[in-house]
CHARMM-style PDB file with segment names, atoms N, HN, CA, C and O in Angstrom:
ATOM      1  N   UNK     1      -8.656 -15.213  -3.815  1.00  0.00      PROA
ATOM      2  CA  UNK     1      -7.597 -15.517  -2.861  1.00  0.00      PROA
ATOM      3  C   UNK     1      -6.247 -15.246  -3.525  1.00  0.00      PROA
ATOM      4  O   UNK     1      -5.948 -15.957  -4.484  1.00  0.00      PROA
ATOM      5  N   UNK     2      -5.559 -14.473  -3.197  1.00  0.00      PROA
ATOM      6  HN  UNK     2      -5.802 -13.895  -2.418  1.00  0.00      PROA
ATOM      7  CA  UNK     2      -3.700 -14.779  -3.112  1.00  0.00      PROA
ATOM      8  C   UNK     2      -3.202 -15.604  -3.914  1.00  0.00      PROA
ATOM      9  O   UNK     2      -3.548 -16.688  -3.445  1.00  0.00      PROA
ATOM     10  N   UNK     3      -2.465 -15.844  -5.050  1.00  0.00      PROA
ATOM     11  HN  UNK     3      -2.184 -14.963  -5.432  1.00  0.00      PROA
ATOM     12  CA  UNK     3      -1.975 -16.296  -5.423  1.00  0.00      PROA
ATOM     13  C   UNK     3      -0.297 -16.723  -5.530  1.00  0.00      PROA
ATOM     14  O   UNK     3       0.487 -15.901  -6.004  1.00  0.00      PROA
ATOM     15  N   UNK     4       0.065 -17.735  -5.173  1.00  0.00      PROA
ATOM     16  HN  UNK     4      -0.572 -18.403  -4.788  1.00  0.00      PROA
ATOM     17  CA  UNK     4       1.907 -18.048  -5.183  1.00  0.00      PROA
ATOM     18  C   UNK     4       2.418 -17.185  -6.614  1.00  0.00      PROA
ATOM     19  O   UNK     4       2.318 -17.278  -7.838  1.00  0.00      PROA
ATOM     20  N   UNK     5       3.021 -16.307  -5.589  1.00  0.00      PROA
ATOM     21  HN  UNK     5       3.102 -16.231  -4.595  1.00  0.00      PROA
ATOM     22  CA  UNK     5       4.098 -15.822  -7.066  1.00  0.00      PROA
ATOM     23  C   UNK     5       3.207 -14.377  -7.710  1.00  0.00      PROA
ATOM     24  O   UNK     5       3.881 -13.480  -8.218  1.00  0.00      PROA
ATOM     25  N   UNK     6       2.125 -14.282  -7.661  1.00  0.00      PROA
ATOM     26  HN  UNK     6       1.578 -15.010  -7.249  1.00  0.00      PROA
ATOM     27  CA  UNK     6       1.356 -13.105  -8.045  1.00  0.00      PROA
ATOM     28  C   UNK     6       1.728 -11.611  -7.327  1.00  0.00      PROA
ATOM     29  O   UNK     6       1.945 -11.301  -6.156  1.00  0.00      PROA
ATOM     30  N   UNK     7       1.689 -10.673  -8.858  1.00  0.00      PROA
ATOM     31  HN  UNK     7       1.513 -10.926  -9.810  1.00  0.00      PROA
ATOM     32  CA  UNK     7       2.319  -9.617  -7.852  1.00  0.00      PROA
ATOM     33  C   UNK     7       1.308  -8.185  -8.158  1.00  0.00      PROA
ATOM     34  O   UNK     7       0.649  -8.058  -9.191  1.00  0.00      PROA
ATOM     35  N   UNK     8       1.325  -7.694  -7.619  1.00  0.00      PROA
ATOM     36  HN  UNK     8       1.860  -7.797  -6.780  1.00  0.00      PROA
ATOM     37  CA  UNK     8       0.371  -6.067  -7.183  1.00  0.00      PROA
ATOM     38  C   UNK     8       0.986  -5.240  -7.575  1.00  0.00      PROA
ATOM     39  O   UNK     8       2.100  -5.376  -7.070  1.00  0.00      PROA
ATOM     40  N   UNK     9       0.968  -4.316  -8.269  1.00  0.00      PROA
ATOM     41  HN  UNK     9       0.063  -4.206  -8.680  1.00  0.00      PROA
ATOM     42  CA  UNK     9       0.908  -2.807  -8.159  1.00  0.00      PROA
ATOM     43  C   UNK     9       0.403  -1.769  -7.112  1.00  0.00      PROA
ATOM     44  O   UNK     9      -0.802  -1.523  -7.152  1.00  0.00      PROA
ATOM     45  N   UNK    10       1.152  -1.135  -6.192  1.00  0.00      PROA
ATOM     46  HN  UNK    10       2.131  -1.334  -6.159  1.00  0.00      PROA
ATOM     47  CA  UNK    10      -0.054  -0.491  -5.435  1.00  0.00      PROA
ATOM     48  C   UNK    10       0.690   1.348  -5.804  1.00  0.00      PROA
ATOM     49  O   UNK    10       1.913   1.336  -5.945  1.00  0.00      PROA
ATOM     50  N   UNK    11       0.245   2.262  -5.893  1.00  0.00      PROA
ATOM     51  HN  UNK    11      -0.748   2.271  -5.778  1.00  0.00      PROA
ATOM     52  CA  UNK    11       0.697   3.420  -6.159  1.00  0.00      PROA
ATOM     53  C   UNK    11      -0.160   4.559  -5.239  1.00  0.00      PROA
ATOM     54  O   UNK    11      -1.389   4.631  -5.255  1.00  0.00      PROA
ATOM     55  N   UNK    12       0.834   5.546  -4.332  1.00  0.00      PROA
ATOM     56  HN  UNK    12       1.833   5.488  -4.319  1.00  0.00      PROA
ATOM     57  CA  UNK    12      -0.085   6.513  -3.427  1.00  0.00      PROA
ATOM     58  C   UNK    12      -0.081   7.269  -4.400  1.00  0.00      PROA
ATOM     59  O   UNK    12       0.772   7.442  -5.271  1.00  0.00      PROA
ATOM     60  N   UNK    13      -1.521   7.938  -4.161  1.00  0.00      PROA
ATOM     61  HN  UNK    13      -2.214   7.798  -3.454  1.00  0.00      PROA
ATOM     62  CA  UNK    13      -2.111   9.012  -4.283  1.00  0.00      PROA
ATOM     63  C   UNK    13      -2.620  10.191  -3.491  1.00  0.00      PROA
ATOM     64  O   UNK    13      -2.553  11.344  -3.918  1.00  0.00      PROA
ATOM     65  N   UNK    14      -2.907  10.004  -2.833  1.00  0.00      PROA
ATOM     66  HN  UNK    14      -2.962   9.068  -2.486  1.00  0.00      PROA
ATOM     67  CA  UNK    14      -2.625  11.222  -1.293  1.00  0.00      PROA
ATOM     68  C   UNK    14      -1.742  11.194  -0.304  1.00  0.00      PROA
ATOM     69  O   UNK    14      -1.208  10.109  -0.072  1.00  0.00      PROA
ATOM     70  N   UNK    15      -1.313  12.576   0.656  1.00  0.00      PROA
ATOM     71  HN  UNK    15      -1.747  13.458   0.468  1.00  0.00      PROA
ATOM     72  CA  UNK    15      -0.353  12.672   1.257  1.00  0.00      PROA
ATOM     73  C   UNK    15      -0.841  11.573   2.734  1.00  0.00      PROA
ATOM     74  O   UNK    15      -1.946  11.105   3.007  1.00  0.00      PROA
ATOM     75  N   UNK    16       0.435  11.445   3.430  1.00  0.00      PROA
ATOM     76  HN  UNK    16       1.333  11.825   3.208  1.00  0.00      PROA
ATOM     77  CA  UNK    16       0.027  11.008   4.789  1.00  0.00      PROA
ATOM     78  C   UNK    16       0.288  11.901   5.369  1.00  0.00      PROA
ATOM     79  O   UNK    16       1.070  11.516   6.239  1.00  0.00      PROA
ATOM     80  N   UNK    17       0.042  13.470   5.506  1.00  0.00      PROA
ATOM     81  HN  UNK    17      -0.593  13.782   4.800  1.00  0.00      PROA
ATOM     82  CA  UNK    17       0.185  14.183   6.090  1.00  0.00      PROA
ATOM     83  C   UNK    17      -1.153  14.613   7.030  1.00  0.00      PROA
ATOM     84  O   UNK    17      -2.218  15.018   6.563  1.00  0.00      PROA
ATOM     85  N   UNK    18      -0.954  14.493   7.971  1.00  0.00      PROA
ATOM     86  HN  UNK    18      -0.089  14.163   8.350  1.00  0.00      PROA
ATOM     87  CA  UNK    18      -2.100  14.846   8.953  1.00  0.00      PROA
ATOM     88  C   UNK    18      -2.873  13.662   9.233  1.00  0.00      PROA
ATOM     89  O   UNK    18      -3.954  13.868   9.784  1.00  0.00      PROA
ATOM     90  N   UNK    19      -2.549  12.416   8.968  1.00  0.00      PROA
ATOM     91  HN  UNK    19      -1.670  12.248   8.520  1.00  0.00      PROA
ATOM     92  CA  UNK    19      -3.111  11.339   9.068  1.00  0.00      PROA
ATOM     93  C   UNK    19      -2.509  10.538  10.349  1.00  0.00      PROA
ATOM     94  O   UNK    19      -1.433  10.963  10.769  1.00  0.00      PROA
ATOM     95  N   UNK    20      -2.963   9.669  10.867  1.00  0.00      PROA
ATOM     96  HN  UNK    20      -3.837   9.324  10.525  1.00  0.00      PROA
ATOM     97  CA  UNK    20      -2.554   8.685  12.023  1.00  0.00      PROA
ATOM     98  C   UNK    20      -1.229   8.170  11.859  1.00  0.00      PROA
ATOM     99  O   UNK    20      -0.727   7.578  10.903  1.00  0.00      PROA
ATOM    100  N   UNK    21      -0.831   8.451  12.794  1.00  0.00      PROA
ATOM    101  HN  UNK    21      -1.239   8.931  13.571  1.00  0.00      PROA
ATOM    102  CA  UNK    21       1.032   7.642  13.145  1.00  0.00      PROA
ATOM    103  C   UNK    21       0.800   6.249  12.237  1.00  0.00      PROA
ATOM    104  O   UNK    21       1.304   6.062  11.130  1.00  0.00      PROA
ATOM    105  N   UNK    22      -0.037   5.354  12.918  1.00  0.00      PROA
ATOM    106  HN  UNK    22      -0.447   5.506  13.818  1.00  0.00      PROA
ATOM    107  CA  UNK    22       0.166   3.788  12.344  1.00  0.00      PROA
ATOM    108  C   UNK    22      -0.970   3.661  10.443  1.00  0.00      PROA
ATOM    109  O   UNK    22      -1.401   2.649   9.889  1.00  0.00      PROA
ATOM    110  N   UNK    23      -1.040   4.648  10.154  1.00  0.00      PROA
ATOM    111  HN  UNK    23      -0.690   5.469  10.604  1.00  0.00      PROA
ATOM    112  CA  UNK    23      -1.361   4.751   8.633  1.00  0.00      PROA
ATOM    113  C   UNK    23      -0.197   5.131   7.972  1.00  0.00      PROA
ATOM    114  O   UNK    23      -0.032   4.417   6.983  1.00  0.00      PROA
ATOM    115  N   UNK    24       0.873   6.151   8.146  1.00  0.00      PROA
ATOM    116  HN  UNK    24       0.739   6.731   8.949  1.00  0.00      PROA
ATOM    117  CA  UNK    24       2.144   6.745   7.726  1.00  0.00      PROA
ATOM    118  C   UNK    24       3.312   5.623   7.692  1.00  0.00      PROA
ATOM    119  O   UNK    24       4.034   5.369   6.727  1.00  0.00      PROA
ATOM    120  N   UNK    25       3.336   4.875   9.253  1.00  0.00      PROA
ATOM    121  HN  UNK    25       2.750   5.082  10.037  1.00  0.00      PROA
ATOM    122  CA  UNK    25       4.159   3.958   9.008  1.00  0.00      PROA
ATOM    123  C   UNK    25       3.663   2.391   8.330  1.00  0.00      PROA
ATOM    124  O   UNK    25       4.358   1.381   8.218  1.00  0.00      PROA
ATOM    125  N   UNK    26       2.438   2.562   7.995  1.00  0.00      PROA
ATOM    126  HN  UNK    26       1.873   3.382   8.086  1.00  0.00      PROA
ATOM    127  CA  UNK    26       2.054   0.893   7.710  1.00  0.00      PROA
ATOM    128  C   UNK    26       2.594   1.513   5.716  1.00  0.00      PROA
ATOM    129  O   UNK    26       3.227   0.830   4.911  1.00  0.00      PROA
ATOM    130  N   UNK    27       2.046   2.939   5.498  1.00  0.00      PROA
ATOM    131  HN  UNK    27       1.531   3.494   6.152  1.00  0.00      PROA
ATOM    132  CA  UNK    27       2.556   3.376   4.136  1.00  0.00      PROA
ATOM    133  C   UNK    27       4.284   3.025   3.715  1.00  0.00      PROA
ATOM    134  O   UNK    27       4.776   2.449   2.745  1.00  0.00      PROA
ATOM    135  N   UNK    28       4.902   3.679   4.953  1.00  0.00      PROA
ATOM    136  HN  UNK    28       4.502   4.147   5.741  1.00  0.00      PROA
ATOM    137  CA  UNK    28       6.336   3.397   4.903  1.00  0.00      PROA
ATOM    138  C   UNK    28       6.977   1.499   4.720  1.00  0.00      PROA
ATOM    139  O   UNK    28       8.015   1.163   4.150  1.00  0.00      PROA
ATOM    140  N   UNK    29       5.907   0.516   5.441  1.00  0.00      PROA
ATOM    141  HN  UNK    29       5.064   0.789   5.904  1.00  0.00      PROA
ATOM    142  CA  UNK    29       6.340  -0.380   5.591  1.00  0.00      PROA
ATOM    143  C   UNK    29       6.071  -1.482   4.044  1.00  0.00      PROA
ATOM    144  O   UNK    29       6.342  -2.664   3.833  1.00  0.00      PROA
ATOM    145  N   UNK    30       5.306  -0.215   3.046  1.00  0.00      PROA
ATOM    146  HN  UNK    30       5.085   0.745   3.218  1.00  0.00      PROA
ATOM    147  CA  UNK    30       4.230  -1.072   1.857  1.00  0.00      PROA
ATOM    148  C   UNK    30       5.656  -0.109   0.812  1.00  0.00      PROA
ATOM    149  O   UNK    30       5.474  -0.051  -0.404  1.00  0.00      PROA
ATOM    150  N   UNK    31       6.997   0.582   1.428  1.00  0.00      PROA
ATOM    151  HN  UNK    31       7.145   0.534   2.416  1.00  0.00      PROA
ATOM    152  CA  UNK    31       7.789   1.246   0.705  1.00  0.00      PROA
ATOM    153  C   UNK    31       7.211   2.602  -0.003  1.00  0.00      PROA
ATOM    154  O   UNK    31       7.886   3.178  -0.856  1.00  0.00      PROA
ATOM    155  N   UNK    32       6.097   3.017   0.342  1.00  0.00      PROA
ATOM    156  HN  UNK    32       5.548   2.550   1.034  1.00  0.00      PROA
ATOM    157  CA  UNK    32       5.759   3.994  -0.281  1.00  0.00      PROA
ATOM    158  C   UNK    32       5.958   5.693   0.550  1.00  0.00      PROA
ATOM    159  O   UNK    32       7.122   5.759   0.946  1.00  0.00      PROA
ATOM    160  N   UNK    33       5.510   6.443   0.748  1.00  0.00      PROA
ATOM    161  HN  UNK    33       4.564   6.389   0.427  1.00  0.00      PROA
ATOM    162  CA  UNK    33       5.784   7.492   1.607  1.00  0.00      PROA
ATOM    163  C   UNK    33       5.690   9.100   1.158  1.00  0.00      PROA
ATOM    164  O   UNK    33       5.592   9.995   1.997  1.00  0.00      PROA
ATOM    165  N   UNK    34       5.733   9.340  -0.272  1.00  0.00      PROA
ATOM    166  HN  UNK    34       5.812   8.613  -0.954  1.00  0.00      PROA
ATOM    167  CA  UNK    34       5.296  10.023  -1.347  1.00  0.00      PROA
ATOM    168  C   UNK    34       4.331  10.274  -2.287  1.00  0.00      PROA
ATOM    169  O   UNK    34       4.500   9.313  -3.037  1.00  0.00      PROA
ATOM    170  N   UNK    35       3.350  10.974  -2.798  1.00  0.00      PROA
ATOM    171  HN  UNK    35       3.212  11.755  -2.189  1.00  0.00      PROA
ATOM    172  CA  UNK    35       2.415  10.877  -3.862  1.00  0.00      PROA
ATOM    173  C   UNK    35       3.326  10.482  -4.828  1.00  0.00      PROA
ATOM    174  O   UNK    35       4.500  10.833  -4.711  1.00  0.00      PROA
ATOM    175  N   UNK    36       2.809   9.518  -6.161  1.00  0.00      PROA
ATOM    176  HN  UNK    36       1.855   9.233  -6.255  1.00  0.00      PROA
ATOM    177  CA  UNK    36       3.167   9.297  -7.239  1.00  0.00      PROA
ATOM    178  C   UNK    36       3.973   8.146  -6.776  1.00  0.00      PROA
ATOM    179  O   UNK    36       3.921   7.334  -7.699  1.00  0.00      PROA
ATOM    180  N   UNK    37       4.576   7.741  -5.971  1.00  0.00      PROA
ATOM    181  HN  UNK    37       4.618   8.401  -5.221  1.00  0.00      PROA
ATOM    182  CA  UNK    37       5.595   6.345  -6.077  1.00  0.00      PROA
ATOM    183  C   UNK    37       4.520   5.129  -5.958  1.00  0.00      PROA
ATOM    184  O   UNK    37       3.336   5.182  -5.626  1.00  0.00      PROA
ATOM    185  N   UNK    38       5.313   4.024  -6.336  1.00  0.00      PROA
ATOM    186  HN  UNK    38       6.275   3.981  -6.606  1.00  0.00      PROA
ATOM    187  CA  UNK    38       4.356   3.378  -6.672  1.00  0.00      PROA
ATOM    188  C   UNK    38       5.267   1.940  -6.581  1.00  0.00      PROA
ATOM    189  O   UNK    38       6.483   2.054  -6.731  1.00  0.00      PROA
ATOM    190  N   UNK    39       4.625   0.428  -6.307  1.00  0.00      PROA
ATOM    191  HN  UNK    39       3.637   0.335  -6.185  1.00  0.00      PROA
ATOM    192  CA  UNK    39       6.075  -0.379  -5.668  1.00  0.00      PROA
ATOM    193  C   UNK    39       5.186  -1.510  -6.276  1.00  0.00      PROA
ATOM    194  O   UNK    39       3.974  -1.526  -6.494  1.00  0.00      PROA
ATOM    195  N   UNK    40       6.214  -2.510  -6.499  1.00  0.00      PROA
ATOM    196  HN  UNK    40       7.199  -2.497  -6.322  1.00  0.00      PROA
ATOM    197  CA  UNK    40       5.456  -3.773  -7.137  1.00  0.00      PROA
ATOM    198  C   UNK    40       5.574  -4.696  -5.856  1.00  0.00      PROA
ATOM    199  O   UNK    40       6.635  -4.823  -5.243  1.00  0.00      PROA
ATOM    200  N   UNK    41       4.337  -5.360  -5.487  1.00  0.00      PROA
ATOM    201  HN  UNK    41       3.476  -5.257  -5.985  1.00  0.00      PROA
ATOM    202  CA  UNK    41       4.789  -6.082  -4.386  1.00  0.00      PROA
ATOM    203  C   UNK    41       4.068  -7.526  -4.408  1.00  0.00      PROA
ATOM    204  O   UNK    41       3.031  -7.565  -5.070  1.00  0.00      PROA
ATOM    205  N   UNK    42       4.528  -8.872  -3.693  1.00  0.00      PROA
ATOM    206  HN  UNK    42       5.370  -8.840  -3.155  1.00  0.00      PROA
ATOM    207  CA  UNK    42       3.577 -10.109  -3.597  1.00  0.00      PROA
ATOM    208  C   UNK    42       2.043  -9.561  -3.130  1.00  0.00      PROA
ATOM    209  O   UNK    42       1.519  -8.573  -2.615  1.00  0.00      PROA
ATOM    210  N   UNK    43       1.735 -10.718  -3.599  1.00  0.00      PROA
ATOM    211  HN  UNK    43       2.160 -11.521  -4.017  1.00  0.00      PROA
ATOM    212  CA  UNK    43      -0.308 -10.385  -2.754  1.00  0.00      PROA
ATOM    213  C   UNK    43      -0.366 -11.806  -2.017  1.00  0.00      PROA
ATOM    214  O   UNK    43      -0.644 -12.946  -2.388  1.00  0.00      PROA
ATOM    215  N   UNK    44       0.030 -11.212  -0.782  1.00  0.00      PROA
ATOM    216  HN  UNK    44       0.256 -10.286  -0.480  1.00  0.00      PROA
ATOM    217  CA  UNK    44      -0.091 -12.275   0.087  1.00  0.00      PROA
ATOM    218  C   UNK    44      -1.152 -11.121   0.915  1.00  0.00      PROA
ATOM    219  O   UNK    44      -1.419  -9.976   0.550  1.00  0.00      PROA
ATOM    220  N   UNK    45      -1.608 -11.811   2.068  1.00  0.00      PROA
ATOM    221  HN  UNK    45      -1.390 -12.741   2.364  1.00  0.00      PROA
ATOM    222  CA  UNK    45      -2.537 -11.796   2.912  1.00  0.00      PROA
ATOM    223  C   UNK    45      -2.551 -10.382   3.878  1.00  0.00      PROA
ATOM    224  O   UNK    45      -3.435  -9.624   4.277  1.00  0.00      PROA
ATOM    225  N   UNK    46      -0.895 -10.470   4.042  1.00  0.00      PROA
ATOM    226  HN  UNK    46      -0.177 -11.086   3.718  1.00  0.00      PROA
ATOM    227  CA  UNK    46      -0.295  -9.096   5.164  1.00  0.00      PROA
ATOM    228  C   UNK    46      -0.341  -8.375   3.963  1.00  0.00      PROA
ATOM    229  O   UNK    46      -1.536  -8.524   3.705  1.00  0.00      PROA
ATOM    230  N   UNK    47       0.153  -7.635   2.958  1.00  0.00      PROA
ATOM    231  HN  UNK    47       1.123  -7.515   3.168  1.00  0.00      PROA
ATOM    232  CA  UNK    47       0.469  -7.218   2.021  1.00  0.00      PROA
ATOM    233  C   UNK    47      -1.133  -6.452   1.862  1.00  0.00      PROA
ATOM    234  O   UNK    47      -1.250  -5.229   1.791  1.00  0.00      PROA
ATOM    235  N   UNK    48      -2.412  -7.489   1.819  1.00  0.00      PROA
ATOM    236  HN  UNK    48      -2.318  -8.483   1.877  1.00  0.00      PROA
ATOM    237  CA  UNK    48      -3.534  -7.153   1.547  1.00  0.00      PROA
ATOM    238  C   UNK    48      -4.437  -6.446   2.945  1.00  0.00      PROA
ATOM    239  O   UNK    48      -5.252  -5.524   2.981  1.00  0.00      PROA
ATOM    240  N   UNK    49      -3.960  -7.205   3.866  1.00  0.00      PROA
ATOM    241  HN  UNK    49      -3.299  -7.954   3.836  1.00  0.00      PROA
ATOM    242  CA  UNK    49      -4.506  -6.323   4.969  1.00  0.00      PROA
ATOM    243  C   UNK    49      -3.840  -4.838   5.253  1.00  0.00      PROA
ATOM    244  O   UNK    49      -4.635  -3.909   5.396  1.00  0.00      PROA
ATOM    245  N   UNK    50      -2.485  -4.576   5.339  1.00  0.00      PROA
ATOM    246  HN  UNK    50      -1.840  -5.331   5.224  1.00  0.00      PROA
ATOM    247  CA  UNK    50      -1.656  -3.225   5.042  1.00  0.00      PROA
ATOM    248  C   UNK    50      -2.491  -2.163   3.662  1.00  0.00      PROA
ATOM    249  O   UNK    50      -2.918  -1.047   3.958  1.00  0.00      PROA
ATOM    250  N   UNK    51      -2.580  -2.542   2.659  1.00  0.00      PROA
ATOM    251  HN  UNK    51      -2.233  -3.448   2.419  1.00  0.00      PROA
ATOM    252  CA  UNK    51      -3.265  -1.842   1.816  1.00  0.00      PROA
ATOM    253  C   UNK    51      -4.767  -1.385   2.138  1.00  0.00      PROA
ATOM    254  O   UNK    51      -5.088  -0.205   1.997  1.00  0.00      PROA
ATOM    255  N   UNK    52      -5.571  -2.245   2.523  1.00  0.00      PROA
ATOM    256  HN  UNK    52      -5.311  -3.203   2.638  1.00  0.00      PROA
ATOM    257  CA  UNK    52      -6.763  -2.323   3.262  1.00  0.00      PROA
ATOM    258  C   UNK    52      -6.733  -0.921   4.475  1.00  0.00      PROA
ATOM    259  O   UNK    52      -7.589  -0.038   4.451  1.00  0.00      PROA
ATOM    260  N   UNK    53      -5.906  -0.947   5.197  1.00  0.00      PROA
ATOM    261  HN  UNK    53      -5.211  -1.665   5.216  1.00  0.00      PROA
ATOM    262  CA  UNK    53      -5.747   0.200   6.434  1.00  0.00      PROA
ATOM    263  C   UNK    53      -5.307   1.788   5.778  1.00  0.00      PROA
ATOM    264  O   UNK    53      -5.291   2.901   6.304  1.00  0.00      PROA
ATOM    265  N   UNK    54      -4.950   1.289   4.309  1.00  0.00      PROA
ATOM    266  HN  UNK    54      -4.963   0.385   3.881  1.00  0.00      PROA
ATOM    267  CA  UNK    54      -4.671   2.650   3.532  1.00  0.00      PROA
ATOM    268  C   UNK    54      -5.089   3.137   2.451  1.00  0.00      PROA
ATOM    269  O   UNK    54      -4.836   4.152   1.802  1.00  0.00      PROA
ATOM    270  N   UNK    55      -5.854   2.156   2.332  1.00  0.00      PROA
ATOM    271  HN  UNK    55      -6.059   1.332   2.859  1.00  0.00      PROA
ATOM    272  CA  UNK    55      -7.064   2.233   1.132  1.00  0.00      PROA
ATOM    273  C   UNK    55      -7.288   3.717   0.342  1.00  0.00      PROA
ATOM    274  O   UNK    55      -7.120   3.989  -0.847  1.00  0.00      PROA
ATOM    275  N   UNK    56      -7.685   4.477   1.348  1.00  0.00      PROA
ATOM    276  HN  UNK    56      -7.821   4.256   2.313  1.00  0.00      PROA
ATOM    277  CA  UNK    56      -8.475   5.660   0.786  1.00  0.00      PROA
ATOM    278  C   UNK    56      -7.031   6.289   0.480  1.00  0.00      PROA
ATOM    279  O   UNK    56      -7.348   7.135  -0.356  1.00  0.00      PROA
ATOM    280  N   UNK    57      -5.608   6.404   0.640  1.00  0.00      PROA
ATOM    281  HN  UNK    57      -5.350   5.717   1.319  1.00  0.00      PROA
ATOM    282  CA  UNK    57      -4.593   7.054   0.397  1.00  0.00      PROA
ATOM    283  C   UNK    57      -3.505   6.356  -1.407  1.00  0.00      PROA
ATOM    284  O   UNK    57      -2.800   7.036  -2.152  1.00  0.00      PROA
ATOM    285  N   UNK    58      -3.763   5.193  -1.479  1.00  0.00      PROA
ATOM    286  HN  UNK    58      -4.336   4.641  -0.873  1.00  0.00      PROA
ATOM    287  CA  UNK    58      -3.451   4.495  -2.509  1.00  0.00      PROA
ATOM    288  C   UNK    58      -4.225   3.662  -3.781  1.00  0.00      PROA
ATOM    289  O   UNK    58      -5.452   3.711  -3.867  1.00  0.00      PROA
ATOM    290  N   UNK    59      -3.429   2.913  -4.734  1.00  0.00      PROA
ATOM    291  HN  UNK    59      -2.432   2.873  -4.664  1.00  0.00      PROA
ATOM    292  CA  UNK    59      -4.799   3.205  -5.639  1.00  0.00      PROA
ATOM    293  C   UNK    59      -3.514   1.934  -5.880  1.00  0.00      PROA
ATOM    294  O   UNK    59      -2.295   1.953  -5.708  1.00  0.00      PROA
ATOM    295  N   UNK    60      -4.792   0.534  -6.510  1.00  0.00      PROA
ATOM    296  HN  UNK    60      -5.782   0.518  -6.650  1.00  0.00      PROA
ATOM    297  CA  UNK    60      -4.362  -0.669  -6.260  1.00  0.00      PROA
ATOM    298  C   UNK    60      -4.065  -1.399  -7.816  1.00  0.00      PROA
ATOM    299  O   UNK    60      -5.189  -1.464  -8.314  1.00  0.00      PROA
ATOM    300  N   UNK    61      -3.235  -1.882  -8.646  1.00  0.00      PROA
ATOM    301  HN  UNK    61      -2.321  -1.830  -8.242  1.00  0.00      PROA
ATOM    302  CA  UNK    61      -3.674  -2.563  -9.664  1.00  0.00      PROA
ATOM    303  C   UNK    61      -3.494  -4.499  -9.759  1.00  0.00      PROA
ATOM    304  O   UNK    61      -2.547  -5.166  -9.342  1.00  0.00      PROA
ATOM    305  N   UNK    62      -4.469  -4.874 -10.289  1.00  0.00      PROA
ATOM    306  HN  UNK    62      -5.238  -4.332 -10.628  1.00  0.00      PROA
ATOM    307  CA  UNK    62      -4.000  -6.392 -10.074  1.00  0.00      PROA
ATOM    308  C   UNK    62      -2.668  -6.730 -11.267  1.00  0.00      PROA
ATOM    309  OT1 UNK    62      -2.136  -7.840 -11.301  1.00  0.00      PROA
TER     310      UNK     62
END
């Protein structure tokens, strides 16, 4: 479970190009939008379900 204050690494690795409208913008909304960028973020619940819908495009570290 989620921890208060715990934070994620998540970094894309494939394009969102040719992929679904609401995969591109759920990418945009996790700050990412580029191969190679990469964003430190909380691991809360939304945070984990958003990554979850983009799974196969990003690459996760605890």
């Amino acid at each position: 479970m989620a921890q208060a204050g715990k934070k994620i690494t998540v970094r894309q690795v494939r394009s969102q190009a040719r992929r679904p409208y609401h995969q591109d913008a759920t990418l945009r909304g996790l700050g990412l939008g580029k191969i190679g960028r990469s964003k430190q973020l909380e691991d809360t619940p939304s945070v984990r379900g958003m990554i979850r819908k983009v799974a196969h495009l990003v690459e996760v570290e605890e």
